[in-house]
mmCIF file of the N, C-alpha and C atoms, coordinates in Angstrom:
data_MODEL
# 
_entry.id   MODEL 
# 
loop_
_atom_site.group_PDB 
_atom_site.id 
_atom_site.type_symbol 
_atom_site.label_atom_id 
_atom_site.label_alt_id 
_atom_site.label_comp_id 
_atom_site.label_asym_id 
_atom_site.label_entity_id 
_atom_site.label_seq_id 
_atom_site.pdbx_PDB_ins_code 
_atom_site.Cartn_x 
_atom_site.Cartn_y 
_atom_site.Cartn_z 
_atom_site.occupancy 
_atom_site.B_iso_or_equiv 
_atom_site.pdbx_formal_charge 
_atom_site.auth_seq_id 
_atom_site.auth_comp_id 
_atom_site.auth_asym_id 
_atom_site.auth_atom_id 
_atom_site.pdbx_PDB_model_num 
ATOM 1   N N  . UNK A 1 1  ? 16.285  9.419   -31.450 1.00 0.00 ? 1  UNK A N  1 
ATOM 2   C CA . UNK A 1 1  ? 15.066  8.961   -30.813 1.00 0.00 ? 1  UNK A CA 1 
ATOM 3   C C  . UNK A 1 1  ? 15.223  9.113   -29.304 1.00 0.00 ? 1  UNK A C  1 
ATOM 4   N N  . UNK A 1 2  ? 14.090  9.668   -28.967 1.00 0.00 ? 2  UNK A N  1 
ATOM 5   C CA . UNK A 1 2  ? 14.357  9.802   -26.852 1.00 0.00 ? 2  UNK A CA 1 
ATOM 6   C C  . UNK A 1 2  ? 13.353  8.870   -26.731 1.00 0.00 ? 2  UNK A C  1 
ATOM 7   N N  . UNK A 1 3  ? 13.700  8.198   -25.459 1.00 0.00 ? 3  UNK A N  1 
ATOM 8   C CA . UNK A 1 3  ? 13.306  7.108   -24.753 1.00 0.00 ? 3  UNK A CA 1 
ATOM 9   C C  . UNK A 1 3  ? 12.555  7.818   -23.770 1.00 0.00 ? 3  UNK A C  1 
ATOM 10  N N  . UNK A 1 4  ? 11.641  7.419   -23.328 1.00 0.00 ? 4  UNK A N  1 
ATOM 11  C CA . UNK A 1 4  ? 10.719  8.217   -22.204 1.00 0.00 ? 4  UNK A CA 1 
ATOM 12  C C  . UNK A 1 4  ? 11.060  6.969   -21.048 1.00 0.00 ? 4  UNK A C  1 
ATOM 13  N N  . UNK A 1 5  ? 11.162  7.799   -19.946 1.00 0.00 ? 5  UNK A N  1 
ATOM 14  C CA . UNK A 1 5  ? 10.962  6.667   -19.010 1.00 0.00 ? 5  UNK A CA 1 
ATOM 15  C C  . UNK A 1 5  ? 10.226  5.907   -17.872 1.00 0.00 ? 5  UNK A C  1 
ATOM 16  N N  . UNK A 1 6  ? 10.173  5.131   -17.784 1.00 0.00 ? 6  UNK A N  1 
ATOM 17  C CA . UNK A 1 6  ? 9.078   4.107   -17.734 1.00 0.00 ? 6  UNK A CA 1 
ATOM 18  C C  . UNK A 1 6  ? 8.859   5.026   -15.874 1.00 0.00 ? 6  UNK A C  1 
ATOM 19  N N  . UNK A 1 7  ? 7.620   5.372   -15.882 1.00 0.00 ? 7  UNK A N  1 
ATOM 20  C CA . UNK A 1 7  ? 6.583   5.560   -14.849 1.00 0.00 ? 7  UNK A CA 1 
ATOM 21  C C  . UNK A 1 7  ? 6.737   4.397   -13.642 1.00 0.00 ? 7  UNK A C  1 
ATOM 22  N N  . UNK A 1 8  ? 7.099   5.153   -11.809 1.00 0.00 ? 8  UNK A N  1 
ATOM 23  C CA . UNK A 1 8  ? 7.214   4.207   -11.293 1.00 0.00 ? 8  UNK A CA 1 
ATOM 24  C C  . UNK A 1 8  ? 5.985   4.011   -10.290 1.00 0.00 ? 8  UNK A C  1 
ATOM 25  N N  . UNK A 1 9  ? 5.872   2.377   -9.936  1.00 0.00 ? 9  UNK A N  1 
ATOM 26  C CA . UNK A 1 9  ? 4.601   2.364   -9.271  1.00 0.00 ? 9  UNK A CA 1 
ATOM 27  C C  . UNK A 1 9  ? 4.839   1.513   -8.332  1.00 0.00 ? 9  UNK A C  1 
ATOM 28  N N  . UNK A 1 10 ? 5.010   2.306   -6.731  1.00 0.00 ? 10 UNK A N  1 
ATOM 29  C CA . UNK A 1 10 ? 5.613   1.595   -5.806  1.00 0.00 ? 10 UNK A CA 1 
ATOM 30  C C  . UNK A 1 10 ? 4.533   0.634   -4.884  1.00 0.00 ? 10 UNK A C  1 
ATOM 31  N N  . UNK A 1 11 ? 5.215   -0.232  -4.739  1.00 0.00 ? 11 UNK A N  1 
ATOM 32  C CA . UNK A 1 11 ? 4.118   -1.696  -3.803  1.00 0.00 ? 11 UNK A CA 1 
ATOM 33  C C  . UNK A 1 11 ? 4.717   -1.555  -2.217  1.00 0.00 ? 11 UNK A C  1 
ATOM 34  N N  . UNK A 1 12 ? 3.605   -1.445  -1.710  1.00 0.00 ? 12 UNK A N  1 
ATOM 35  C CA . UNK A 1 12 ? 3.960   -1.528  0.270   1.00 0.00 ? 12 UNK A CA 1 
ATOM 36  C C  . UNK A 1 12 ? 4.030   -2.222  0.658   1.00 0.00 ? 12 UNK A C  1 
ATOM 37  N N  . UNK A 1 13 ? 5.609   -3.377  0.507   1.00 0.00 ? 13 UNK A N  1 
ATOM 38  C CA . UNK A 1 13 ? 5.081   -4.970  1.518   1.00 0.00 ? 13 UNK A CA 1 
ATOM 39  C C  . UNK A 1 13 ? 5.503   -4.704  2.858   1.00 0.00 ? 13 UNK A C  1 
ATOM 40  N N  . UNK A 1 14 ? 4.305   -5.716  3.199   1.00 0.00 ? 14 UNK A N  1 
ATOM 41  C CA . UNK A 1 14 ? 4.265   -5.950  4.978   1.00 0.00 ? 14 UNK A CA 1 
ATOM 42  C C  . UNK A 1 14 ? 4.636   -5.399  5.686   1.00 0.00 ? 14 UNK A C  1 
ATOM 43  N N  . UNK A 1 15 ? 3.364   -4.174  5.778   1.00 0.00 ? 15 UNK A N  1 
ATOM 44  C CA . UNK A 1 15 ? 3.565   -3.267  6.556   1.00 0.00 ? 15 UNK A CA 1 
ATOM 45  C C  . UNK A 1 15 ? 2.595   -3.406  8.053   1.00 0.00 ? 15 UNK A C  1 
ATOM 46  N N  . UNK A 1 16 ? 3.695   -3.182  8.967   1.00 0.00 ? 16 UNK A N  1 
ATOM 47  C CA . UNK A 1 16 ? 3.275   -3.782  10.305  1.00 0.00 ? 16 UNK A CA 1 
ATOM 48  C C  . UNK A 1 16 ? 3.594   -2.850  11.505  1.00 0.00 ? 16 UNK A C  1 
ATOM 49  N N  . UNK A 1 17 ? 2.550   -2.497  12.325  1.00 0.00 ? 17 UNK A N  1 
ATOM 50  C CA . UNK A 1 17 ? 2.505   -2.029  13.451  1.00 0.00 ? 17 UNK A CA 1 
ATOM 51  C C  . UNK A 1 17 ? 2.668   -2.648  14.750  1.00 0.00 ? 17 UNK A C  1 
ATOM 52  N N  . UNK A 1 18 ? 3.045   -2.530  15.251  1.00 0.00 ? 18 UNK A N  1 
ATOM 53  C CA . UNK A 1 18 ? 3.453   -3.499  17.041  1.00 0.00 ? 18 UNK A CA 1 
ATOM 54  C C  . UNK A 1 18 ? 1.836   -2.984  17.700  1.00 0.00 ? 18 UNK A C  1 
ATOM 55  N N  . UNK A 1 19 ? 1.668   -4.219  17.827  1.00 0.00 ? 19 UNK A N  1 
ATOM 56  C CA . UNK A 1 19 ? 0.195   -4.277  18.590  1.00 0.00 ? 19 UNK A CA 1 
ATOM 57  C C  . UNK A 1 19 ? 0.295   -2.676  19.905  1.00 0.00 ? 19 UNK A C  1 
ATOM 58  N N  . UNK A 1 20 ? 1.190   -2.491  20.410  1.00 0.00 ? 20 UNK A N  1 
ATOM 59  C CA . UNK A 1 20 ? 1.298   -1.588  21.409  1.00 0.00 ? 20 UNK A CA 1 
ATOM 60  C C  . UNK A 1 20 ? 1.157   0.056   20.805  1.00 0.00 ? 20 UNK A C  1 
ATOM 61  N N  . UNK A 1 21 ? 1.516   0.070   19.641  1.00 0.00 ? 21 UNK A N  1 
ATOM 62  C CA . UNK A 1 21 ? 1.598   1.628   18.929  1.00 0.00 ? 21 UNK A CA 1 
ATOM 63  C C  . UNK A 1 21 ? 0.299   1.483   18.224  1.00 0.00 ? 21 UNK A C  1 
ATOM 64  N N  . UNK A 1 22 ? -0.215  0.850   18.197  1.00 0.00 ? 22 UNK A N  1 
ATOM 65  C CA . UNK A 1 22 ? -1.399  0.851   17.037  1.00 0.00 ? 22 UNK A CA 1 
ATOM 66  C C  . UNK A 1 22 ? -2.411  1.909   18.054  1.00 0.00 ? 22 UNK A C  1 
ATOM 67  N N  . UNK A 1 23 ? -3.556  1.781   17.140  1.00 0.00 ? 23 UNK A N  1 
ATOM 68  C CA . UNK A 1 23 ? -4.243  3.374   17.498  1.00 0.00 ? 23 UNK A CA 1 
ATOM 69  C C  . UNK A 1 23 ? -3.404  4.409   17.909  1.00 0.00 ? 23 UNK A C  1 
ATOM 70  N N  . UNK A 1 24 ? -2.663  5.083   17.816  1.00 0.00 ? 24 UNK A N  1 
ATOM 71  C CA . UNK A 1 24 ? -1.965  5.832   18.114  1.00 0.00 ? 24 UNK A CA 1 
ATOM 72  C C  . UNK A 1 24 ? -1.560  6.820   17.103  1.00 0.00 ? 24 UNK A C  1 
ATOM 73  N N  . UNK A 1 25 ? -1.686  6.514   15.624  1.00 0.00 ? 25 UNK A N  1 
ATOM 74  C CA . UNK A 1 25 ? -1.677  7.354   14.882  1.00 0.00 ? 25 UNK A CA 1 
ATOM 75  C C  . UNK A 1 25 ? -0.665  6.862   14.220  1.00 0.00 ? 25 UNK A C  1 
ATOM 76  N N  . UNK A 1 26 ? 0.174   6.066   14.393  1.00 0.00 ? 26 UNK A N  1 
ATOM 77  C CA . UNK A 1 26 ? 1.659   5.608   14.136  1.00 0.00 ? 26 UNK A CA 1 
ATOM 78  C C  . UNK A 1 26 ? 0.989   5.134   12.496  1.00 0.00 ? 26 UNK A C  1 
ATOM 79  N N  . UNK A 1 27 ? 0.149   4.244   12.416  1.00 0.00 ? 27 UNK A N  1 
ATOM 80  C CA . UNK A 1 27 ? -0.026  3.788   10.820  1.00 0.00 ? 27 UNK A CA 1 
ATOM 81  C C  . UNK A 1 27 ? -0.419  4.981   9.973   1.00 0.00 ? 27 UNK A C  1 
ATOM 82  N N  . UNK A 1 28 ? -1.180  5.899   10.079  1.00 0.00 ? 28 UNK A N  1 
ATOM 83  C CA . UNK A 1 28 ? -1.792  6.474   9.317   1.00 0.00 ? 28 UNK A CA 1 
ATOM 84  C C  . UNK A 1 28 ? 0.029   7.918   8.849   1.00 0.00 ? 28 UNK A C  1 
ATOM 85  N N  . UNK A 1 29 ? 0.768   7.635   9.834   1.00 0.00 ? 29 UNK A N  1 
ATOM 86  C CA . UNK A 1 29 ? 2.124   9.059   10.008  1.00 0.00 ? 29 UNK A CA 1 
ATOM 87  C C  . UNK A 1 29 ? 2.869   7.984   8.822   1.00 0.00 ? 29 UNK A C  1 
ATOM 88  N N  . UNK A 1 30 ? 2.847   6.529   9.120   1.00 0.00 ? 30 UNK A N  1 
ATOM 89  C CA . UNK A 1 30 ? 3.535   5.468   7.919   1.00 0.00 ? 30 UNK A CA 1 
ATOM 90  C C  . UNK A 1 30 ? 3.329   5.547   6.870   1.00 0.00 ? 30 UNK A C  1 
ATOM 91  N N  . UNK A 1 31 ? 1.842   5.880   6.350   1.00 0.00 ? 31 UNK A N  1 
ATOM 92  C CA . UNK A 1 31 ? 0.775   5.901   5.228   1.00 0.00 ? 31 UNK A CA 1 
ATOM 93  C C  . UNK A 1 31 ? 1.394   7.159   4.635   1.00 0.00 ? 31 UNK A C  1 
ATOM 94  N N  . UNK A 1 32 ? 0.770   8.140   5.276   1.00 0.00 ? 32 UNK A N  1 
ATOM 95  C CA . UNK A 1 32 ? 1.711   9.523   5.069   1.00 0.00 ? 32 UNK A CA 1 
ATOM 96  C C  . UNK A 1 32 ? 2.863   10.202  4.341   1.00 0.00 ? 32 UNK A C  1 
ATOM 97  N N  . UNK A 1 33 ? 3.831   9.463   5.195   1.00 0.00 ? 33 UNK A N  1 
ATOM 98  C CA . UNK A 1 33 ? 5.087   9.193   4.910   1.00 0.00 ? 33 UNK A CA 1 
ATOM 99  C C  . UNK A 1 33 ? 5.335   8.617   3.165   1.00 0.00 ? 33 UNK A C  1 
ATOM 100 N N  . UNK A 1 34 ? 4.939   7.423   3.193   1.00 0.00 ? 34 UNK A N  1 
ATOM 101 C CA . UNK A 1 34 ? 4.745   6.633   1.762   1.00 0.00 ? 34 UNK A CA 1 
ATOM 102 C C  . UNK A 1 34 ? 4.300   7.782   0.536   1.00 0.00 ? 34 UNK A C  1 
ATOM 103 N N  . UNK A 1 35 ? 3.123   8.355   0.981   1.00 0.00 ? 35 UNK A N  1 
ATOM 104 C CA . UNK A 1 35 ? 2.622   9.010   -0.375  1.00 0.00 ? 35 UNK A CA 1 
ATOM 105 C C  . UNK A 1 35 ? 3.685   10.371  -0.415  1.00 0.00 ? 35 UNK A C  1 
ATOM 106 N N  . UNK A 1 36 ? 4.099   10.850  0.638   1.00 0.00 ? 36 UNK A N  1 
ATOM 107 C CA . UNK A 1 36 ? 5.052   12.139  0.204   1.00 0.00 ? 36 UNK A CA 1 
ATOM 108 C C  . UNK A 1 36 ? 6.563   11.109  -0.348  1.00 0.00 ? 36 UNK A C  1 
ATOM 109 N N  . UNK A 1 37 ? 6.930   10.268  -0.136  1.00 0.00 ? 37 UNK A N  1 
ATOM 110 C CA . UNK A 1 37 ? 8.017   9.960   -0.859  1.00 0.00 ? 37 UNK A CA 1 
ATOM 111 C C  . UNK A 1 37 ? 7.396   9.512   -2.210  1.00 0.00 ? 37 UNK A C  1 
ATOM 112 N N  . UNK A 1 38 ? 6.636   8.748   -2.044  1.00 0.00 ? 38 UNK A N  1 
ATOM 113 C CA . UNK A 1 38 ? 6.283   8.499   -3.463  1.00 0.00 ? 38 UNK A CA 1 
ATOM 114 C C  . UNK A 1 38 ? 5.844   9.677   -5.201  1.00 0.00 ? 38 UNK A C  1 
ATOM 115 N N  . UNK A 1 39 ? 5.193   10.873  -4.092  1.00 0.00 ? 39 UNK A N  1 
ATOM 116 C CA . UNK A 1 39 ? 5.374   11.792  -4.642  1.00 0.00 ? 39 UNK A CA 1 
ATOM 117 C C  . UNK A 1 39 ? 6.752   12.240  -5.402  1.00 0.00 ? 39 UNK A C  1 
ATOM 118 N N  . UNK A 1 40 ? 7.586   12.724  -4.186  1.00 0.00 ? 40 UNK A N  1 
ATOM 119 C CA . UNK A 1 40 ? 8.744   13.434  -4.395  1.00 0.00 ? 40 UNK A CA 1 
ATOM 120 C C  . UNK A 1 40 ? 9.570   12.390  -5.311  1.00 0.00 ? 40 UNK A C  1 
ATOM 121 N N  . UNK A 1 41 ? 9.363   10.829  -5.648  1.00 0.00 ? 41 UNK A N  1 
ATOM 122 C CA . UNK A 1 41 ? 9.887   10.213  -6.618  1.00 0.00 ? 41 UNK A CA 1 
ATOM 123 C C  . UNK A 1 41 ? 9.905   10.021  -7.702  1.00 0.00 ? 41 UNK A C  1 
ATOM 124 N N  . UNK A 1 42 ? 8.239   11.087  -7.805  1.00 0.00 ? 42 UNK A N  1 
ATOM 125 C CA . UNK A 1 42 ? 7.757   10.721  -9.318  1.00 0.00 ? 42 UNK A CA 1 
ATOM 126 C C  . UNK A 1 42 ? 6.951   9.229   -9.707  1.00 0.00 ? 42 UNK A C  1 
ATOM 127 N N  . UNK A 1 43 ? 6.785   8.597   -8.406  1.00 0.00 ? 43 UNK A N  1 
ATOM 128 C CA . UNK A 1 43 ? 6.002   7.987   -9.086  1.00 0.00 ? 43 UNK A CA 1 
ATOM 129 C C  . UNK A 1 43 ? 4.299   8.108   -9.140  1.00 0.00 ? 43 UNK A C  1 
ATOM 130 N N  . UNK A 1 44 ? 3.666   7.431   -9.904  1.00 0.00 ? 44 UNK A N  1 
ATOM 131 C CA . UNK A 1 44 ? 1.909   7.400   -10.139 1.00 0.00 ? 44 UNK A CA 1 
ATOM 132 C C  . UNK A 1 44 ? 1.573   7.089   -9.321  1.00 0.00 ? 44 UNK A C  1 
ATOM 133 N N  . UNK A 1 45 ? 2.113   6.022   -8.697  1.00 0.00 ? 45 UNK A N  1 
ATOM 134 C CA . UNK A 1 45 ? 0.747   4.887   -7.702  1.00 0.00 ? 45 UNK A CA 1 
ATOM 135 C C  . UNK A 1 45 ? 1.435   4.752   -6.871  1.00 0.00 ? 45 UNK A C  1 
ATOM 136 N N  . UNK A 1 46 ? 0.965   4.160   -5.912  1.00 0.00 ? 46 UNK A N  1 
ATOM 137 C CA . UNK A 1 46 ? 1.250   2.990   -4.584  1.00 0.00 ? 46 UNK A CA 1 
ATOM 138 C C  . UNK A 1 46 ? 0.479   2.140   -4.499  1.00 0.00 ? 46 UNK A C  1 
ATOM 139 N N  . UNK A 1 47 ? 0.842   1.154   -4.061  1.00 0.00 ? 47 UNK A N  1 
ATOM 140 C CA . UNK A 1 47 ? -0.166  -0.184  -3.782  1.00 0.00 ? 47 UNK A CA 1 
ATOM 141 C C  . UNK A 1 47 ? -0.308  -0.633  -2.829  1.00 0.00 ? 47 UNK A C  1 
ATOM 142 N N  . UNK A 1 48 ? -0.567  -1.262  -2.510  1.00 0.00 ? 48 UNK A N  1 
ATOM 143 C CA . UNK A 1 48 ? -0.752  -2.443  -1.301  1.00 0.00 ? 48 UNK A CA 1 
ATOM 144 C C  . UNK A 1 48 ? -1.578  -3.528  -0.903  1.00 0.00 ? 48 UNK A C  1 
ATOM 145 N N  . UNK A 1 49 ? -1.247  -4.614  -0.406  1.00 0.00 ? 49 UNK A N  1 
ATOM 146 C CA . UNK A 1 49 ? -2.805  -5.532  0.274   1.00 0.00 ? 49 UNK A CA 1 
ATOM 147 C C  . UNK A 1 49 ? -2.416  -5.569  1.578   1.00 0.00 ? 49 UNK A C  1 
ATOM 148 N N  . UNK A 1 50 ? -3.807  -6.218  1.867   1.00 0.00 ? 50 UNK A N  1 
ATOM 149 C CA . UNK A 1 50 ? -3.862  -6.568  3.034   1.00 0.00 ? 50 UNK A CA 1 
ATOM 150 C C  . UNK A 1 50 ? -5.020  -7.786  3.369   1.00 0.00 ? 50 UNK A C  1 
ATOM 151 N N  . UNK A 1 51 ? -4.785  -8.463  4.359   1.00 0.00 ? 51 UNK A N  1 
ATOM 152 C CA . UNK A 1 51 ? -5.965  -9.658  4.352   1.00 0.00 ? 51 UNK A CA 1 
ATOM 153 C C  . UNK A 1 51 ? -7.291  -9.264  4.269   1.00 0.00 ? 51 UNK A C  1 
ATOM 154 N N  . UNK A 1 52 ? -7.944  -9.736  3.799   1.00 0.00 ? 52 UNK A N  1 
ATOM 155 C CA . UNK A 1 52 ? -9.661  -9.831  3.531   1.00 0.00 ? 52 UNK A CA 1 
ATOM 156 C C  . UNK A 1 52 ? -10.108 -9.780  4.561   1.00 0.00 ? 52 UNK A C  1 
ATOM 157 N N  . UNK A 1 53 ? -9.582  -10.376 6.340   1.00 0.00 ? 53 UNK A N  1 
ATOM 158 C CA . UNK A 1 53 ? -10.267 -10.857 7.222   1.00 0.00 ? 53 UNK A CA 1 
ATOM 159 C C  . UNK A 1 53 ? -9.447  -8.973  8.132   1.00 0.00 ? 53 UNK A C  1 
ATOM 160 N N  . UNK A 1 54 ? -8.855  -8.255  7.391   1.00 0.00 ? 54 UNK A N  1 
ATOM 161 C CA . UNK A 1 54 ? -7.744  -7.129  8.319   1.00 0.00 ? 54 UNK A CA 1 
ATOM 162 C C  . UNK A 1 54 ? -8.797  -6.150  7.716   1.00 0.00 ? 54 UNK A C  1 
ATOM 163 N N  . UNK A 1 55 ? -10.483 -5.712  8.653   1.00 0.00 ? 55 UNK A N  1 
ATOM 164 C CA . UNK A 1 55 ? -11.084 -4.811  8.347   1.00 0.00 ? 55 UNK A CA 1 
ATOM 165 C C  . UNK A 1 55 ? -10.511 -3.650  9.326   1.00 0.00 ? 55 UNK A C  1 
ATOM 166 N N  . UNK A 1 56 ? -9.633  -3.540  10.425  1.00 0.00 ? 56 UNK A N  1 
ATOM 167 C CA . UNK A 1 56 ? -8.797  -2.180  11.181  1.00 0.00 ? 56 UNK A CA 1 
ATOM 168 C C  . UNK A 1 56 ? -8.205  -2.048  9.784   1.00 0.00 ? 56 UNK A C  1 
ATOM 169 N N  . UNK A 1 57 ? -7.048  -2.553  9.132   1.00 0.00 ? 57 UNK A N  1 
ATOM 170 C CA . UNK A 1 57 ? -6.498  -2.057  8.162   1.00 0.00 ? 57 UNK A CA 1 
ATOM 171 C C  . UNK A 1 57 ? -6.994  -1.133  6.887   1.00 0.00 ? 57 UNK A C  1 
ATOM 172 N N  . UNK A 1 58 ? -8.147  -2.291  6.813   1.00 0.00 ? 58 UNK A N  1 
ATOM 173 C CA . UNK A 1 58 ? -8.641  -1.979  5.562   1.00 0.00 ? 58 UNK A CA 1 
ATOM 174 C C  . UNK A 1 58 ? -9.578  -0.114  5.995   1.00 0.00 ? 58 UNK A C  1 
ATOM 175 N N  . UNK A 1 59 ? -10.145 -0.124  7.041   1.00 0.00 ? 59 UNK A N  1 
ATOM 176 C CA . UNK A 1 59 ? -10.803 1.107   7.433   1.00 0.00 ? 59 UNK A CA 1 
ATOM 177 C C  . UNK A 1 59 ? -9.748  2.500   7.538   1.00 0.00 ? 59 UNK A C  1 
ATOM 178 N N  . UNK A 1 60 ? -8.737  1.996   7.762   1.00 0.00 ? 60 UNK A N  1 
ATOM 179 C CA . UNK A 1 60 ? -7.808  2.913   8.115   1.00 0.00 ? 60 UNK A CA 1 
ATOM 180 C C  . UNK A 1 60 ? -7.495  3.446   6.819   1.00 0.00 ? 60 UNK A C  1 
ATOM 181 N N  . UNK A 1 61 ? -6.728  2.275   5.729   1.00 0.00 ? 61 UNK A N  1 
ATOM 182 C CA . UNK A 1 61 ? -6.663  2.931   4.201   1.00 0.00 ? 61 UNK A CA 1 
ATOM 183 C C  . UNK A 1 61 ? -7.636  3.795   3.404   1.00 0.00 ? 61 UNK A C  1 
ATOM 184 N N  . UNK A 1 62 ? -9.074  3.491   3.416   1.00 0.00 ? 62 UNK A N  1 
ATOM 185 C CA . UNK A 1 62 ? -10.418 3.736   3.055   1.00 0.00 ? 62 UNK A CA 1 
ATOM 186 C C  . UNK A 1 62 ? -10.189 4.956   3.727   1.00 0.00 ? 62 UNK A C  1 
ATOM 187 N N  . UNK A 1 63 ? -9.990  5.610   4.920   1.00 0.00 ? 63 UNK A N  1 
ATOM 188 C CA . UNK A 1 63 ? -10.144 6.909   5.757   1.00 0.00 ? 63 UNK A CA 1 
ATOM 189 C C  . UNK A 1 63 ? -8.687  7.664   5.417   1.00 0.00 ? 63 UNK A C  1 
ATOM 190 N N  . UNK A 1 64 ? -8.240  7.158   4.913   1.00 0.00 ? 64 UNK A N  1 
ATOM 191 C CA . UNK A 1 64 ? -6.691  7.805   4.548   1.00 0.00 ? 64 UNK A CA 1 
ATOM 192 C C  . UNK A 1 64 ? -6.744  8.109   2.704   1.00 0.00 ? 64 UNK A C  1 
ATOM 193 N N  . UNK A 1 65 ? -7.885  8.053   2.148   1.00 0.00 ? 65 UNK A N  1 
ATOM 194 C CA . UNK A 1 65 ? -7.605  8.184   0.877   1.00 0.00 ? 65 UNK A CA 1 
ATOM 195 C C  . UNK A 1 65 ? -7.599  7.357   -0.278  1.00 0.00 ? 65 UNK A C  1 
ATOM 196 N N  . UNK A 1 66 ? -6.855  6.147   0.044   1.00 0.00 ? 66 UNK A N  1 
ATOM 197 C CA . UNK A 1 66 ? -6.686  4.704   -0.531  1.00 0.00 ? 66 UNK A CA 1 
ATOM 198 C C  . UNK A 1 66 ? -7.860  4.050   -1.030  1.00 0.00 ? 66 UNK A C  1 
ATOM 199 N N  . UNK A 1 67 ? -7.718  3.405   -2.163  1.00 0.00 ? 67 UNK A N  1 
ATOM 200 C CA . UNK A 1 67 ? -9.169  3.282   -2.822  1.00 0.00 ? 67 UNK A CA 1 
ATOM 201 C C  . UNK A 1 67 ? -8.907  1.978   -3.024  1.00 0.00 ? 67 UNK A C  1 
ATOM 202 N N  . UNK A 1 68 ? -9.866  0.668   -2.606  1.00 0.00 ? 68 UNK A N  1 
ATOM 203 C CA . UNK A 1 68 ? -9.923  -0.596  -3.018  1.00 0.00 ? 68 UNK A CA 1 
ATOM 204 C C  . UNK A 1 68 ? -10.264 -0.455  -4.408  1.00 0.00 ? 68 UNK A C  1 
ATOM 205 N N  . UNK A 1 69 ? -9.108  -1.471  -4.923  1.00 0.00 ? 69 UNK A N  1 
ATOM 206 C CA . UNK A 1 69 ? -9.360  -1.801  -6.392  1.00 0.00 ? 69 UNK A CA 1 
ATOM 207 C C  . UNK A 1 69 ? -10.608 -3.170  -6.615  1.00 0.00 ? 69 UNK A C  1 
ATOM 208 N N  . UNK A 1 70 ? -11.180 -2.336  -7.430  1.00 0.00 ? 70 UNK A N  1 
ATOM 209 C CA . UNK A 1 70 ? -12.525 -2.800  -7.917  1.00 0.00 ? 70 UNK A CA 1 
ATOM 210 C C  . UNK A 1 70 ? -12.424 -3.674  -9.027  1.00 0.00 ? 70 UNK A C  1 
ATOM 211 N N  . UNK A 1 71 ? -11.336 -3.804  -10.037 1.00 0.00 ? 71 UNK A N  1 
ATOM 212 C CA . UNK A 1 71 ? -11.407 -4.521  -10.950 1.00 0.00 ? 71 UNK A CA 1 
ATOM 213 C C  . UNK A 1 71 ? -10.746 -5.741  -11.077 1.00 0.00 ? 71 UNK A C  1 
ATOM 214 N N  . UNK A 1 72 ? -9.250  -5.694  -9.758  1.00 0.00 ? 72 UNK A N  1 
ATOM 215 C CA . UNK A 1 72 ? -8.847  -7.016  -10.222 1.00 0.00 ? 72 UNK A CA 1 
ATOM 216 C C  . UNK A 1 72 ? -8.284  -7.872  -9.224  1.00 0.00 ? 72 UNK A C  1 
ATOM 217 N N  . UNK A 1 73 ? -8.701  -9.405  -9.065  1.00 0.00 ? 73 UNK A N  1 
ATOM 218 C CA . UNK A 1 73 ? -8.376  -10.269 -7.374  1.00 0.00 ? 73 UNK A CA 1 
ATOM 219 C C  . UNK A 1 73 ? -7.091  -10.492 -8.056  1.00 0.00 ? 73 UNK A C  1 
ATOM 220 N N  . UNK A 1 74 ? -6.753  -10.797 -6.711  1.00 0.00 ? 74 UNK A N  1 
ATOM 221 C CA . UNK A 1 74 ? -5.282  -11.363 -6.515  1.00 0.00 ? 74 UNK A CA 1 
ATOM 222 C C  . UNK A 1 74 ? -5.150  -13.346 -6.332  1.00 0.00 ? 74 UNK A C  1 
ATOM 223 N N  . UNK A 1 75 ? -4.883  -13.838 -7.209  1.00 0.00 ? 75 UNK A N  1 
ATOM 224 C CA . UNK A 1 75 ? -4.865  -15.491 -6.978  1.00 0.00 ? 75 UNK A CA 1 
ATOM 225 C C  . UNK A 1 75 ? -3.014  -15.449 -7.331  1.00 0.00 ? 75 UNK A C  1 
ATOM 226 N N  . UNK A 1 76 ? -3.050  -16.944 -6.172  1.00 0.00 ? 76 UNK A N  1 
ATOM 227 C CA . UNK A 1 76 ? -1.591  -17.937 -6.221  1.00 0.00 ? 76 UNK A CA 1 
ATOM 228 C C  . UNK A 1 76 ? -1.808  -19.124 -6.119  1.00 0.00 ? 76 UNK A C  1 
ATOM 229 N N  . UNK A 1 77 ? -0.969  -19.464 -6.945  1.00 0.00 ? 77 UNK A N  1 
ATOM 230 C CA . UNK A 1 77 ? -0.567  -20.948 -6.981  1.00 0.00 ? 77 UNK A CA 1 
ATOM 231 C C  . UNK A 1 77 ? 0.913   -20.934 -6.311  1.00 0.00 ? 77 UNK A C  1 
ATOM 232 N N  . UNK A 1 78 ? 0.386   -22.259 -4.952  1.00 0.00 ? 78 UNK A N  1 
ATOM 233 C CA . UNK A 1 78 ? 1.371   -22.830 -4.204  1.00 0.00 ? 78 UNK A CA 1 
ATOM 234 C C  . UNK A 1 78 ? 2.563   -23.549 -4.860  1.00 0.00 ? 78 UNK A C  1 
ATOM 235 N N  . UNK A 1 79 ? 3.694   -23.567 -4.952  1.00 0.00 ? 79 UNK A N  1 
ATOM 236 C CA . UNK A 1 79 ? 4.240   -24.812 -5.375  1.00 0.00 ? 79 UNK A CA 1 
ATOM 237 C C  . UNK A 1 79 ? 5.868   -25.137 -4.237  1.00 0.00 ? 79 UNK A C  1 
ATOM 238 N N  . UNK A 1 80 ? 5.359   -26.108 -4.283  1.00 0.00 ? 80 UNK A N  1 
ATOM 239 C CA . UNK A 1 80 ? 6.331   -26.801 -2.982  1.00 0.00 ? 80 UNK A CA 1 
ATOM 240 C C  . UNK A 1 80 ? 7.777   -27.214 -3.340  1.00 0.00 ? 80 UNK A C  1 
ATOM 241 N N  . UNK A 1 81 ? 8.761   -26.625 -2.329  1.00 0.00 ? 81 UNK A N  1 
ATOM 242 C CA . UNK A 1 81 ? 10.034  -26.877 -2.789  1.00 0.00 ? 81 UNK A CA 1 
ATOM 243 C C  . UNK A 1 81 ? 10.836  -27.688 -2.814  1.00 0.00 ? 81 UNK A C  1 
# 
């Protein structure tokens, strides 16, 4: 029996620009960057969030390709340590 193996689907945490490089092209060369490795890894997807209130971000992904997911929110439960 062969085992197939499991499809990878990489997540972008906290990804951050220094207020001083921004507009500059620096996020979108980051963005970039991500999908050719992710490529060359074989994996399907990439992910990412970003705040609801981060519309620079969100415009930048939207103009780079990146497609807001339409079907499913993100909820947490706090729990204190």
């Amino acid at each position: 029996m062969s085992v197939k193996p499991i499809p990878s689907i990489f997540i972008l945490n906290d990804q951050f620009v220094m207020p001083e490089a921004r507009r500059s092209g620096v996020a979108r060369r980051l963005l970039e960057a991500a999908v050719r490795h992710g490529r060359e890894a074989g994996a399907i997807r990439l992910s990412l969030a970003t705040a609801v209130t981060n519309t620079d971000a969100q415009s930048l992904y939207t103009s780079a390709g990146w497609k807001r997911d339409e079907v499913f929110s993100v909820y947490r439960y706090g729990l204190s340590r």
